[in-house]
N, C-alpha and C positions, 0 to 999 in steps of 0.2 A: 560689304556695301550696304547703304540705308535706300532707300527714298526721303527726300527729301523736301517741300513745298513750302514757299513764304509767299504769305499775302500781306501786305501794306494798308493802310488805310489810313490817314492823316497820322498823325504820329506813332501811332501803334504797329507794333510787329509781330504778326501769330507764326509760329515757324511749328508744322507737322513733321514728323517723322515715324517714318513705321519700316521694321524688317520686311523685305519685297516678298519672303515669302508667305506672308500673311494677308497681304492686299487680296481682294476675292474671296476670300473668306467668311462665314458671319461666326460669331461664337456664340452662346450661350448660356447661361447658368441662372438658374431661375429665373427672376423676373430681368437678370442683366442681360442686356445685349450690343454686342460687338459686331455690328455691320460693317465690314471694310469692302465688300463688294458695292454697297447700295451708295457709300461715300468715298468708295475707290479714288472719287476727282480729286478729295480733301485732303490725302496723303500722296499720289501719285505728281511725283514732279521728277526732280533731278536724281541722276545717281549720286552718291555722295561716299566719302570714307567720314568715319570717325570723327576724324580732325575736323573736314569742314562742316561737318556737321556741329561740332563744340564751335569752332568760332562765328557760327549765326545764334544760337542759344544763347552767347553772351551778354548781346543787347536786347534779347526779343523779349516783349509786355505779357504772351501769351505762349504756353507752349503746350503740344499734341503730341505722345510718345504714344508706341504699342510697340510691342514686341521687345524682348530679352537684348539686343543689341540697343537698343535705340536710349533702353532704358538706361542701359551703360553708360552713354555716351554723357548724360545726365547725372548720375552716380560718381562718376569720375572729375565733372567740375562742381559736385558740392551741391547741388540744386533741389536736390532730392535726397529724401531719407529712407528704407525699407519701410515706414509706416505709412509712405505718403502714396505707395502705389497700391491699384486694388487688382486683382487678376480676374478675369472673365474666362473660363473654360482653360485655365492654367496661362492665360495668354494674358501678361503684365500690362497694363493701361494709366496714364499718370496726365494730369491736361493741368498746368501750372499759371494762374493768373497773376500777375506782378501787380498792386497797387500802387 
């Protein structure tokens, strides 16, 4: 299961997702940091599988990954490359803007 969260905004779609067990969490590594406690609201929505989670990624303008599943789910329809994600305290982070 993911977390899953879509927010809307006139035509635009940001669709978050993050492994649940990462939420509460902050990471670190040097000067990076990975708040998902302080921004828990930003990722914390719906439970989701895989799948649903691929068919909102489809159309969405904006995308928010963390964590090794979520990354997947991205990796699998093509969206994402190994170069394109950066890790924060081994914990994979990828945020995809569509122009």
């Amino acid at each position: 299961m993911l977390l899953m969260k879509i927010f809307r905004k006139k035509n635009e779609k940001i669709v978050a997702i993050c492994d649940p067990e990462l939420l509460g969490k902050v990471f670190s590594e040097g000067e990076l940091v990975l708040n998902l406690d302080k921004y828990a609201g930003f990722y914390s929505g719906s439970k989701v599988t895989a799948n649903e989670a691929a068919k909102e990624l489809k159309d969405a303008t904006s995308i928010n990954l963390v964590g090794e599943n979520a990354i997947e789910v991205a990796k699998n329809l093509k969206l994402i490359k190994d170069s394109d994600i950066i890790k924060i305290a081994n914990v994979p982070h990828v945020q995809i803007y569509k122009i």
